[in-house]
N, C-alpha and C positions, 0 to 999 in steps of 0.2 A: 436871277432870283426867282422869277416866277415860274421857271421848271422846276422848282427844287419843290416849293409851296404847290404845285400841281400834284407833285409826284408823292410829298407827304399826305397830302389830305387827300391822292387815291387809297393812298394806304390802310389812312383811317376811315374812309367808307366801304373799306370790304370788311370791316370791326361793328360801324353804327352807321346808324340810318340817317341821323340830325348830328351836326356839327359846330360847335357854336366857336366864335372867331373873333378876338378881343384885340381892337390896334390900339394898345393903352399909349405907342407914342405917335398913333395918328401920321403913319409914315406909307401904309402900305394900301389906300385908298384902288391908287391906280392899279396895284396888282389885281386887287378883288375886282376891280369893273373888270379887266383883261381878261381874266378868267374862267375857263370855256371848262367845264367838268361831264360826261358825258351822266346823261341819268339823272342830275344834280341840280336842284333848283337854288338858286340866289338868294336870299332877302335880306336887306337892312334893319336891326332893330333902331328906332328912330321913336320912343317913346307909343310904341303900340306892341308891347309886348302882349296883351290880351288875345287882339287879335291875331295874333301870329300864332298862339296858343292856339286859335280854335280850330287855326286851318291845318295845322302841322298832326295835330294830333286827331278831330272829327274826321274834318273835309278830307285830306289826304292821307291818311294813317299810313299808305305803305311806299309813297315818293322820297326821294333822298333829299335835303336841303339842307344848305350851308348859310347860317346866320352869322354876318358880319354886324358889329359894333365899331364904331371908330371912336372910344372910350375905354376907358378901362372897365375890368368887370364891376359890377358896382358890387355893394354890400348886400352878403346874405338876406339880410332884413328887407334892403329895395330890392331883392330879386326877384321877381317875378314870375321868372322861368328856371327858377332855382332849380326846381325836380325835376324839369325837362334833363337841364343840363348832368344833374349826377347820375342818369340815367344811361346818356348818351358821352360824346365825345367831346375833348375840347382843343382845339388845333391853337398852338401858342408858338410866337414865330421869333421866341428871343432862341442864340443857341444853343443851349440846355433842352430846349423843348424840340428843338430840331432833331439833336443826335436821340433824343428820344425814342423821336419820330421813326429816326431811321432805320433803329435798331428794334421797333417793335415793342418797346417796356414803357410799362405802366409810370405815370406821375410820383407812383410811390417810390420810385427810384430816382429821381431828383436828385438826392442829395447822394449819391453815390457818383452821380456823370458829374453834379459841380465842383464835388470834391478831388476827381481826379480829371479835371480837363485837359490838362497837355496830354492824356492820353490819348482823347477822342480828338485830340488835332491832327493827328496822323488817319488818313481813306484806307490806309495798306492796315493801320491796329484795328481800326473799325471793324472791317469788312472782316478780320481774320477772328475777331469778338464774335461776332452777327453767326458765323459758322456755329459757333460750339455752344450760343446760347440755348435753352428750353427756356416753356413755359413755366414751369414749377422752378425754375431759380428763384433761391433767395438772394438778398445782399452780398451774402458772406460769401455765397457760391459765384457771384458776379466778379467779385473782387479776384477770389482763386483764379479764375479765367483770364480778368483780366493779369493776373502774374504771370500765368500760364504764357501768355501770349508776348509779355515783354521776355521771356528767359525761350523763350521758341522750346516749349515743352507740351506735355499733356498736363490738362487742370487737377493734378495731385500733386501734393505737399514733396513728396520723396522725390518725382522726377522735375517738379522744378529745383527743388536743391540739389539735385544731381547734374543736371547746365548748369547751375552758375556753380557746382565745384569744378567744373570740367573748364570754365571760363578762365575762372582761378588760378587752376594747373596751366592753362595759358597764359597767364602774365595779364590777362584782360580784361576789365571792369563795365564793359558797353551795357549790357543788360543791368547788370547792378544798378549802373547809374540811370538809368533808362528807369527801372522801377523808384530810385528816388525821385525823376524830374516827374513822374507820375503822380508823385504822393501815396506809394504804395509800400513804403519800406516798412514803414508802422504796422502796414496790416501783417506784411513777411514776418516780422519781429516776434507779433502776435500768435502766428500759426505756428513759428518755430518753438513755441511755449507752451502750446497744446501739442505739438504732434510730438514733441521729444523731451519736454524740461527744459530748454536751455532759456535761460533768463542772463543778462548782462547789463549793466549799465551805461555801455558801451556797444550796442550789438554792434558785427560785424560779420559778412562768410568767413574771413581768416580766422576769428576769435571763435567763432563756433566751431572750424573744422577741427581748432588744435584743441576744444572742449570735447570734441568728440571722439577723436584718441584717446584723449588722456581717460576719459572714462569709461571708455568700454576696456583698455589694458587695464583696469585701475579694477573693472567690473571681474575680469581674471584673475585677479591677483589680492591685494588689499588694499589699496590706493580708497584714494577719497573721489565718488560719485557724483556727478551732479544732475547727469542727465536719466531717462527711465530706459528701462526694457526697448522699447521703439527704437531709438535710437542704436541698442547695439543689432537689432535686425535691418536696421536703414545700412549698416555700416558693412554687414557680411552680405550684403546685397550688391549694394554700392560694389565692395571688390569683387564680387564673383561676376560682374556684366559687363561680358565681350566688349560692349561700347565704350565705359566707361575706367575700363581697370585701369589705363593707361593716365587717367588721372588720380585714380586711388593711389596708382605708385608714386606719382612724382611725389602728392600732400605727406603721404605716409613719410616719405624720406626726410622731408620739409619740419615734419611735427614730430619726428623721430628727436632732433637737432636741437628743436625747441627746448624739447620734452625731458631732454637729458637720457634718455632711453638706453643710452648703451651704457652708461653709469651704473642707472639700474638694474640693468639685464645685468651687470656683473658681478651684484649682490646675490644673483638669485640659483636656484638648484634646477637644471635645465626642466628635471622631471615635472614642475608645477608649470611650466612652458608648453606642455605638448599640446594643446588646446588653442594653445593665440598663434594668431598668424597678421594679425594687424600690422607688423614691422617687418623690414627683410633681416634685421638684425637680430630678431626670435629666432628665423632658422639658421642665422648666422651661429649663434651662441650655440645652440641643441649639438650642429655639427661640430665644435670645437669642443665642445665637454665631452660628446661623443666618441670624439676621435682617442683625448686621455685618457678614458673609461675603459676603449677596446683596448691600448695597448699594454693599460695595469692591470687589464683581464680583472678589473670587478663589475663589470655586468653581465650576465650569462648570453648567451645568441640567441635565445627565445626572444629574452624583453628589446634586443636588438631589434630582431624581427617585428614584433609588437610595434616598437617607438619607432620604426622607420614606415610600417603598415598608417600606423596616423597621423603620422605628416604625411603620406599623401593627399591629404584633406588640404594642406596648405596651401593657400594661392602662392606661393613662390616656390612650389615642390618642381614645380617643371626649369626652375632655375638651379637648383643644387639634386636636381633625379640622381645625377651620376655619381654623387658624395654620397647620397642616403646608401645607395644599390649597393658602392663599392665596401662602406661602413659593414653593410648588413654582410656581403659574403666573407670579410676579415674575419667580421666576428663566427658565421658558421666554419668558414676555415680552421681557425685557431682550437675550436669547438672538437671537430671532427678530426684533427691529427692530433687532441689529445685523446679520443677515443679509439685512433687506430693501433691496432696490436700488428707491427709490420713484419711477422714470424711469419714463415714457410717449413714446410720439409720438404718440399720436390718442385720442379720446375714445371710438373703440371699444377700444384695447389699454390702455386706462384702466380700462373695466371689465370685461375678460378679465381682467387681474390682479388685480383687487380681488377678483376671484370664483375666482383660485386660488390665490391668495396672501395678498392683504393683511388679508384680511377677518380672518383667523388674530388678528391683532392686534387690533383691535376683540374678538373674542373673550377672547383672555387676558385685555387690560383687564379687562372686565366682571368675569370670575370671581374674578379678584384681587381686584378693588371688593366685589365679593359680598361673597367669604371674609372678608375683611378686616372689613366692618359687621357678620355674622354672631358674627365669634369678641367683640366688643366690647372687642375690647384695642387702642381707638385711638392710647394712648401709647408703647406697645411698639412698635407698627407704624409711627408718626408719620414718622419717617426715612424708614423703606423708601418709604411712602404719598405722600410729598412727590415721592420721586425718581421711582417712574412715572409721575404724575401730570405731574410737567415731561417727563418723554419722551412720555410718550404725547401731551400735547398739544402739546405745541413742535416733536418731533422726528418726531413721526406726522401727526396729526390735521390741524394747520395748515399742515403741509411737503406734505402729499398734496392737501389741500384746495386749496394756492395752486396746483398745478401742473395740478389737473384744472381748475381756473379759467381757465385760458389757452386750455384745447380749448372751455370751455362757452361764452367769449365768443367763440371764431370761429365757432362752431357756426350755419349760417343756419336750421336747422330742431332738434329737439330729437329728435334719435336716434341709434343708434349702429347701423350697418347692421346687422351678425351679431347683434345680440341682443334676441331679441321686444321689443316694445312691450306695455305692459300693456296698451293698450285694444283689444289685438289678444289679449286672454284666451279667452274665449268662443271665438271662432271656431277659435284652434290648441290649447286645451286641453279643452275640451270639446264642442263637436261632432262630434272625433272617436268617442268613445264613443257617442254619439246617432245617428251616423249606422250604427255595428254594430249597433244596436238594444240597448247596454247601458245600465245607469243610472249613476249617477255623482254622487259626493255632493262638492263642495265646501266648505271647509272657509276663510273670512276674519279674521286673529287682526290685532286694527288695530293697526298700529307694529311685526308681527314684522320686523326685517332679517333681511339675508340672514343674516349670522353665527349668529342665531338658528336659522333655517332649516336648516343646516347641522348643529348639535347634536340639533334634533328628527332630522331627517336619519337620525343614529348611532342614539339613542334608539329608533325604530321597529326600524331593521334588526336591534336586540341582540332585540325582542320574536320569540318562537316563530309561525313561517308568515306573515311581514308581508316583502313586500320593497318598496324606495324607491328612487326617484331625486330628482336635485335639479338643477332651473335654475334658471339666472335672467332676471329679465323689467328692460327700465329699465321707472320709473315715470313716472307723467304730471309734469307741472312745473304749478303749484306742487302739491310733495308732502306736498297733505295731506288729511286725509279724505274730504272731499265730492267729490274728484276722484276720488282715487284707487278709491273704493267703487263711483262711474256707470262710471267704464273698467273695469272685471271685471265689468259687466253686457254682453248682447250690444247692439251700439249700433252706429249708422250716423255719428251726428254728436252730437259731447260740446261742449256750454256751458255759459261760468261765467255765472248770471241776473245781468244787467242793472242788480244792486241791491245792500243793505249784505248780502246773508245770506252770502252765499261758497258758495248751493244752486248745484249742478249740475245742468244739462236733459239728459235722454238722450233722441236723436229729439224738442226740443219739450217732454219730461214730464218734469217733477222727480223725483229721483233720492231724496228723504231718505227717510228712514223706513223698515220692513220693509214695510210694505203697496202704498207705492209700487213696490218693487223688485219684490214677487210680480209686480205690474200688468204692468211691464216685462220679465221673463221670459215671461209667460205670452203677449205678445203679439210676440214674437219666433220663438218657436216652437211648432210643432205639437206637442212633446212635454210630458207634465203636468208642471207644474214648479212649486217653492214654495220658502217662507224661511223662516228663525224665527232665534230668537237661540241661542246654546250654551248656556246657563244653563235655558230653555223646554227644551229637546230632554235635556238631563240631569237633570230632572224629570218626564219622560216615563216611564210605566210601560213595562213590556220589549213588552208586548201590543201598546200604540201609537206606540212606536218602529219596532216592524216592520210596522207599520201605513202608515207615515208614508212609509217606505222602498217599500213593494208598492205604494201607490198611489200614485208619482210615478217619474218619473224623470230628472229634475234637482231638486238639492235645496240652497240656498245657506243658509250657517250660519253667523252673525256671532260671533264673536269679540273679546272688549273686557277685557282685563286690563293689558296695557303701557301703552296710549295712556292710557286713564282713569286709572291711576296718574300717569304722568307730565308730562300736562298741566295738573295740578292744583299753584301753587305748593306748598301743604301739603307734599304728596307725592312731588313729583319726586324727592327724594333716595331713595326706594323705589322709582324704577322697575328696580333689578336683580334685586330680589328680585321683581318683579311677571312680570319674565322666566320665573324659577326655578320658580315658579308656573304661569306660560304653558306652560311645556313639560308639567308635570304634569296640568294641565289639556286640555293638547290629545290627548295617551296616551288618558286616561282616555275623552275624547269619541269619537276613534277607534277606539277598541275597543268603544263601546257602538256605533256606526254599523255597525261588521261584524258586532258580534252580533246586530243586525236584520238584518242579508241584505246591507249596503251591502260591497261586494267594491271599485270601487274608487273612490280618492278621492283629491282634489285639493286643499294646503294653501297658501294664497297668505297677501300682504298686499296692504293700500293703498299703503302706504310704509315706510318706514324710519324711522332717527331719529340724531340723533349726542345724547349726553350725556359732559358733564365732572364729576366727582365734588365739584370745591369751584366756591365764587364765581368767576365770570365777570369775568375780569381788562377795564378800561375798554379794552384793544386790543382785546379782543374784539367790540366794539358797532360800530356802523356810525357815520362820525364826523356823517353826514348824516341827517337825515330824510326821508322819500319826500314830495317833491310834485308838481303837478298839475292839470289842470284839476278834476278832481274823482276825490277817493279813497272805493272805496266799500267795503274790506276792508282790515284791517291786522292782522298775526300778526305773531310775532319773529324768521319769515322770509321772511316775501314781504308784498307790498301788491297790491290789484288794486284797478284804476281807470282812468281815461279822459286821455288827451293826460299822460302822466307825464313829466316832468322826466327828460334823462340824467344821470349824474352818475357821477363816476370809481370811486365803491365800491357802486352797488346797478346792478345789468345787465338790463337792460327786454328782454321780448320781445313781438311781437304775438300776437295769438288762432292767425295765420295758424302761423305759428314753431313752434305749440306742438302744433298739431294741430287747435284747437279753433276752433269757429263763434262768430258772436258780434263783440261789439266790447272785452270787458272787457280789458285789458292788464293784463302782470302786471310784478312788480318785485322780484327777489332780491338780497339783499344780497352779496357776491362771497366763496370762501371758506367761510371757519365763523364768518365774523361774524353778530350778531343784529341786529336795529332792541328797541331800545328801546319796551316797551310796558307800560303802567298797571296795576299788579297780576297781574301775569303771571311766572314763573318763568323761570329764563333756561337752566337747567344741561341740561333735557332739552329737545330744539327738532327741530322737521320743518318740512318746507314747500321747502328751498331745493336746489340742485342738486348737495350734496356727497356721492360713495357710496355713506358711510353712509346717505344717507335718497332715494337713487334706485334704489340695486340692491336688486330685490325678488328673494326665494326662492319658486318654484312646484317643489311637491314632488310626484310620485305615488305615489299608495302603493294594492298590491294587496296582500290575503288570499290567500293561498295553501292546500290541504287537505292540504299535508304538512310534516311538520316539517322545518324547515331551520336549526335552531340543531344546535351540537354544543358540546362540551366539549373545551379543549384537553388534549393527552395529555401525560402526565407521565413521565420516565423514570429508573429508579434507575442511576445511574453506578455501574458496581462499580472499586473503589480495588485498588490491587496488590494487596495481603492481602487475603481472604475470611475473616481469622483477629482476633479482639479482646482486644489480651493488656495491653488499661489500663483506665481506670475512666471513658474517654472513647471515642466514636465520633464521628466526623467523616464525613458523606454525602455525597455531589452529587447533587443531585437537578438532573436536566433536564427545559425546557417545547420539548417538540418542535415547536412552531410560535409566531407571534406570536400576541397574541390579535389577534380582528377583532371587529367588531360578531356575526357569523355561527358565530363558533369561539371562545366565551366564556371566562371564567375556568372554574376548577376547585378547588373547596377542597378538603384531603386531611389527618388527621389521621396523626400519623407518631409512631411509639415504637418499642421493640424488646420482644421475647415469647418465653418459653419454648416448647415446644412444648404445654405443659400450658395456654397461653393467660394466663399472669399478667406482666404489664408489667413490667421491669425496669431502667427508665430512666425520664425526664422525658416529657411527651409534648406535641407542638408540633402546633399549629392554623396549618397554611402556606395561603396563596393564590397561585395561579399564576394573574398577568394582567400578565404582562411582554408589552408591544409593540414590541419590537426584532424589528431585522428580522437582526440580528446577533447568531448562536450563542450566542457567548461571552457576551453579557449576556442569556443566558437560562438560564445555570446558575445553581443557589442550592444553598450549603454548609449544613448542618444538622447543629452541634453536641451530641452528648446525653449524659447524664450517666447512667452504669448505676447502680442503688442495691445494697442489700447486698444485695439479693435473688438480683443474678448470681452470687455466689458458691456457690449454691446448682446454678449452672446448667455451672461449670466443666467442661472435660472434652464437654461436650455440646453440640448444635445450638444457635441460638437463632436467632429471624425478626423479619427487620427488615420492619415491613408499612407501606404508606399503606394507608390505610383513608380512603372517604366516606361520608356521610349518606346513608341513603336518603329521597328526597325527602319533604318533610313530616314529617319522626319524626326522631325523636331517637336512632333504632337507627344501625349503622354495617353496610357489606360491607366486603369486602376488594377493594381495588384493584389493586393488584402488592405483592410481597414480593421479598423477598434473604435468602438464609438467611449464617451466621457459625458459625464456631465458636469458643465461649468459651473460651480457654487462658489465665487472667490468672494471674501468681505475685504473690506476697505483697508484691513491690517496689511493685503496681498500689494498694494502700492510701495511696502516698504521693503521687498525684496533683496535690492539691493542698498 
């Protein structure tokens, strides 16, 4: 006891000079004689309070002394030393006056330590109090603290109810009860009533969380309110924070249940939906009304695009990305082959349009196909899934197929004037670099199409100091590997051998394998030249990558991720995602070839490919089999062999026809039909003369030493009034250009701020990457809700700012701002 009584009353002598010391129960005698206080003089009041007076304050005005009484303090009236004392200190040793002591707070706080004592019986609350108290505390601000401290938070309102929701979604009550055995619930109760409205007769955290859904959906919709503005900002907070989402989800599912919420949600018209995201069953509903809409084709693809662009606002958009993505490309799909006109007259404007138009579709397919196996919702999707699949192959695939059919069989040689020939690669795509004395890295991905082509295409041009173009080459006949790998070598004369292998001879030498092809580069030209595979080259260390690159300069780099997926029955049904892949993988390859020094670069294919996502309906087979004198190759789209049989569904050309030396004939079946072949897949197919699996993409792509990416610019629209006189703001924000590959997105965090810098609204995480080439759908409106904080700000400026990231961190600058002034009257409480 007498360390404790030492160590308070040093306490209170680095505060006062004189200390007066009352033992009203005449118990601590012995401690006071014990009592050693450096500095400190002793004295007994013993009825000479005068004299003590004279010396305390004449005689020694500037020594320290502790006046003990063994009495109680007597009455103002007999006090004597009354004014001494209100001047100076007074050390009291019941323990209210102790935790006082210990904690540094004035007598005025009395009744805040004895109303919640179980709290200061804990050394580990004390000590973690004592931290975060100041001198300028009030009561109310002590109490906060002390909440603070039992919910293991920081002393505000929002992040202690943010632990004990998080406690909640644990099944847990320690804290909770913890603030009861305190005597602090009353106060909780109380600040849940100024910070938010919520009032109960019953308070409870479950009763508030499920008050707290119900009216901020209630606050979207028409439902009945009970809580303010605060609350629906505590609650998009609440779910936007990495720490705590994982309890926003569980309550929300919990309150969802309560709430009757999907009852509701099934009254409702998704479109007044597109705002909330408080429930998973918001974006559950959006996607199923969704899903009817695209397939009774009564919503256009724009407001698809639009309503799929704002949910990505949604906290659960990273749980259905692959449903909104897969929605959004059905609906451009359906969009865009009612817009295609799929007429030709010639097999050259056959494939000028396929390569500025058509190809578009093949694309959308795919990503639809993607989205759609990714997100794993086959039942939900089943409809929509059925309905592209008959357009895409009924209304696309086979209606273009049959009409380029008509030019292939009048066709006496296999070309289309205007547009290179593949085995005319080498000479018009790379020699020219060879002959400036540059080097040049080639780059062969087997099965990318052109559609592919096109997406990498965009993908390079959005990368910083890469620019690209993109043609197209036809491909050799039959389009399939071993042809199409000898024609992008340099070659005089391409044969298919003689035999069952389907090898191809370039000049005479067979074409397979990488060590073959070095042979046949290296003896074509005088420049050093080599091959390897892309899997070999991105297992290369950075030392002999640029090794690889300085001493050569042609360098061919085989690529195998589509083809190898999808030739494989197992597997074909992954060949979209082998795509998705390809593209990622080919980024990454050309970025490691420029960081060795390779500047520029060339990304072709062998061939193409067409794929149907289900079974291969019996019209789709060839009703014939190929025969002949002798067959010495069969794939599921061509056959090669000797004196072939004509017949009205597979269309024979000579070696001569096709370009090729040699005597092997070959035999395509007409269309997008297959031949039928023994353990072999049928959904993914090459070899024949359709398109998809003749127009190849040859891309160039140069490094550039200066940046040529920008960000598009954002601008704040100012509304009649510069004035805010409700508990709402409404913005326009505008994206002053489309975005491009070259002029990217821009994210921008957007709230409103005092000038003291304290946030006084909700705060929204916008992206701007609208591609309209039309104004007007490049505005976006941003509704915010001010908390009680503006009222604070009345009368005065307040700034509306976007704010970005600075790259890498997690810090923000300022972007642009718009200043307001706050003028709200008391009618602005009634908002909602």
């Amino acid at each position: 006891m007498n360390g404790r009584i030492a160590q308070a009353l040093t306490k209170l002598f680095e505060r006062h000079r004189i200390v007066f010391w009352y033992d009203a129960k005449q118990e601590l005698r012995d401690d006071f004689e014990a009592l050693s206080l450096p500095g400190v003089e002793k004295l007994e009041l013993t009825n000479n309070e005068y004299g003590i007076k004279y010396r305390i304050l004449r005689e020694q005005p500037e020594q320290k002394f502790l006046l003990y009484r063994e009495e109680p303090q007597p009455s103002d009236l007999d006090n004597w030393l009354l004014d001494v004392q209100l001047a100076h200190g007074e050390f009291r040793t019941d323990q209210v006056a102790i935790w006082l002591s210990e904690l540094e707070l004035g007598l005025e706080f009395t009744d805040v330590v004895q109303a919640h004592s179980e709290f200061f019986r804990a050394t580990r609350r004390k000590e973690a109090l004592k931290k975060i108290l100041k001198p300028d505390d009030t009561e109310g601000l002590i109490r906060l603290k002390m909440l603070a401290v039992c919910s293991g938070s920081e002393p505000r309102v929002d992040a202690i109810l943010e632990n004990l929701l998080q406690e909640l979604a644990d099944g847990r009550d320690g804290k909770l009860k913890l603030i009861g055995r305190c005597g602090l619930d009353g106060f909780l109760w109380e600040q849940m009533t100024r910070y938010c409205g919520y009032k109960s007769d019953e308070p409870g955290i479950r009763d508030f969380v499920i008050e707290l859904f119900k009216s901020c959906y209630a606050m979207g919709t028409d439902g009945q309110v009970k809580l303010t503005g605060d609350a629906l900002v505590f609650l998009k907070r609440w779910k936007d924070s990495r720490r705590f989402e994982g309890a926003f989800e569980t309550l929300s599912a919990e309150c969802a249940e309560v709430l009757g919420t999907e009852q509701d949600l099934a009254k409702r018209d998704f479109r007044e939906l597109l705002e909330l995201d408080y429930f998973r069953l918001i974006d559950q509903k959006i996607i199923s009304d969704l899903v009817r809409e695209v397939v009774s084709c009564t919503v256009t693809s724009g407001d698809v695009a639009l309503w799929v662009r704002q949910r990505r606002q949604s906290h659960w958009y990273h749980e259905y990305r692959q449903l909104y993505e897969a929605l959004d490309y059905a609906a451009k799909f359906t969009h865009a082959l009612g817009e295609a006109k799929l007429a030709m007259d010639s097999l050259v404007e056959g494939v000028q349009r396929y390569c500025s138009h058509w190809y578009q579709l093949d694309q959308l397919y795919r990503k639809f196909t993607y989205h759609v196996r990714m997100s794993g919702q086959a039942s939900l999707m089943g409809t929509l899934t059925d309905q592209i699949e008959n357009l895409y192959s009924n209304n696309y695939l086979l209606k273009l197929g049959d009409r380029f059919q008509t030019f292939v069989d009048e066709a006496g040689r296999w070309e289309a004037h205007t547009v290179p020939l593949q085995r005319n690669f080498f000479e018009r795509w790379v020699q020219p670099f060879l002959r400036k004395g540059n080097k040049v890295c080639v780059i062969i991905s087997d099965a990318m199409r052109y559609e592919v082509g096109d997406e990498l295409l965009s993908l390079i041009r959005q990368e910083d100091r890469y620019s690209a173009d993109l043609e197209s080459a036809l491909s050799m006949l039959p389009s399939y590997t071993q042809l199409g790998m000898a024609a992008l070598l340099p070659n005089k004369k391409l044969a298919i051998a003689d035999n069952e292998t389907g090898t191809v001879l370039v000049d005479g030498q067979s074409s397979q394998g990488t060590a073959n092809r070095i042979k046949i580069l290296g003896q074509a030209t005088d420049k050093r030249a080599t091959a390897c595979k892309a899997d070999e080259l991105m297992a290369m260390k950075g030392d002999d990558c640029r090794a690889l690159v300085r001493d050569h300069d042609v360098i061919y780099v085989y690529h195998n991720r589509i083809d190898a997926t999808g030739d494989k029955r197992e597997s074909e049904e992954r060949v979209f995602e082998a795509v998705e892949e390809t593209l990622r993988e080919l980024i990454r390859l050309i970025k490691k070839l420029t960081g060795a020094n390779a500047n520029n670069l060339l990304v072709t294919s062998d061939h193409g490919f067409i794929y149907q996502n289900r079974a291969i309906d019996e019209s789709d087979f060839s009703g014939v089999d190929a025969e002949g004198d002798q067959i010495l190759f069969r794939d599921r789209r061509f056959v090669l062999g000797k004196g072939l049989a004509e017949t009205s569904s597979l269309h024979k050309f000579t070696p001569a026809q096709l370009g090729l030396a040699g005597e092997v004939e070959v035999q395509i079946p007409k269309s997008i039909n297959r031949l039928r072949l023994k353990g072999s897949g049928s959904r993914f197919v090459h070899g024949g003369a359709s398109l998809q699996e003749v127009v190849i993409p040859v891309l160039k792509i140069n490094k550039k030493r200066q940046s040529d990416v920008t960000a598009v610019e954002v601008d704040i629209l100012r509304g009649a009034s510069s004035v805010i006189t409700s508990g709402q703001l409404a913005v326009t924000l505008y994206q002053s250009g489309p975005v491009t590959d070259k002029i990217q997105p821009r994210v921008l965090r957007a709230g409103i701020y005092t000038e003291a810098g304290d946030l006084i609204s909700d705060s929204h995480d916008l992206t701007f990457d609208l591609t309209s080439e039309n104004p007007r759908e490049r505005e976006l409106q941003v509704r915010f809700v001010l908390t009680r904080k503006a009222d604070e700000a009345n009368g005065q400026e307040v700034i509306f700012k976007l704010e970005e990231k600075h790259a890498g961190t997690s810090h923000f600058k300022e972007y642009k701002s718009l200043r307001y002034l706050m003028r709200r009257s008391f009618t602005s409480d009634f908002d909602f």
